[in-house]
C-alpha angles and dihedrals in degrees: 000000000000086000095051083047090052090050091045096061092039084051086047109042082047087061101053101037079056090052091051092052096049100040123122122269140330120248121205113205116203107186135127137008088028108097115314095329100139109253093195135025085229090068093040084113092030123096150296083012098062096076126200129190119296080031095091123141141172143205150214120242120220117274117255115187104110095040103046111047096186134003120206102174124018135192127182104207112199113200105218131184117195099006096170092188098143079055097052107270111147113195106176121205128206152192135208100235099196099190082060090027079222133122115247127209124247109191128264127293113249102179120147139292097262097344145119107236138136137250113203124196120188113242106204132192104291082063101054097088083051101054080047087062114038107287111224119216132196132192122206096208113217080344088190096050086199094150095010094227109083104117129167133181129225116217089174153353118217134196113199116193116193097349101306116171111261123213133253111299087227122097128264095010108125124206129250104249109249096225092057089056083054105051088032090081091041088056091047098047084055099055087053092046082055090042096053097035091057105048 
């Protein structure tokens, strides 16, 4: 009995191991304390996080190159607060391309009027060397200056790499690691197997 446990949990833990490696995708997550990303909501108008034109920054993602061993697909999702685009905010968004050693340009955020939302940009093939090795991102923050009070706040930057989940858009909320929901029915599977093998 104690040996067909045994193998069952082998068998098991074998399984998911196996699910985690085949699962789809990696995230990297860039948010405070790195640079003026928003640690708390509470901050989201406090500065130096509420940022105003001629106040713009960038960022370097995490390299990847020993964790991903491919990418197929690629987003780069951008958390705004207070993107007043259907206003006339224009809040411009690049990448350093480093075969031009120029930076490229993304697109603008869009976002939403005092709320947390994302902004994703496809990152497509002539970037993937780049997220490998640590993508660095710019913001042009309100790029046409035209009333010189459009502001907006960042709680996170997201690279998504073949349709990974990304995590909340506000601020300080942290996500569940994907390889933990995958081992998590395996562990409980087995307490039932134990239950049921001991009564």
């Amino acid at each position: 009995m104690k040996k067909r446990l045994v193998s069952l949990l082998v068998l098991s833990l074998l399984l998911a191991f196996t699910a985690m490696a085949q699962a789809a995708g990696y995230t990297d997550t860039i948010q405070a304390p790195t640079g003026y990303f928003v640690p708390t909501d509470a901050q989201k108008y406090s500065s130096p996080y509420y940022r105003w034109y001629n106040e713009d920054w960038g960022w370097t993602h995490n390299a990847l190159s020993g964790v991903v061993t491919s990418i197929t697909t690629a987003t780069l999702n951008i958390s705004s607060f207070d993107v007043d685009s259907p206003y006339g905010e224009v809040d411009k968004i690049y990448v350093y391309n480093n075969d031009t050693s120029s930076w490229d340009y993304l697109g603008s955020l869009v976002g939403e009027s005092d709320e947390w939302s994302y902004d994703s940009f496809v990152l497509g093939s002539q970037y993937f060397d780049e997220i490998l090795a640590g993508l660095k991102v710019w913001v042009d923050i309100d790029s046409t200056n035209t009333y010189d009070y459009w502001a907006l706040t960042l709680a996170k930057s997201v690279i998504s790499i073949d349709g990974s989940p990304i995590p909340n858009p506000e601020p300080g909320t942290v996500p569940i690691p994907g390889a933990f929901l995958l081992l998590a029915p395996g562990l409980a599977g087995l307490a039932v197997i134990r239950k049921k093998m001991n009564m």
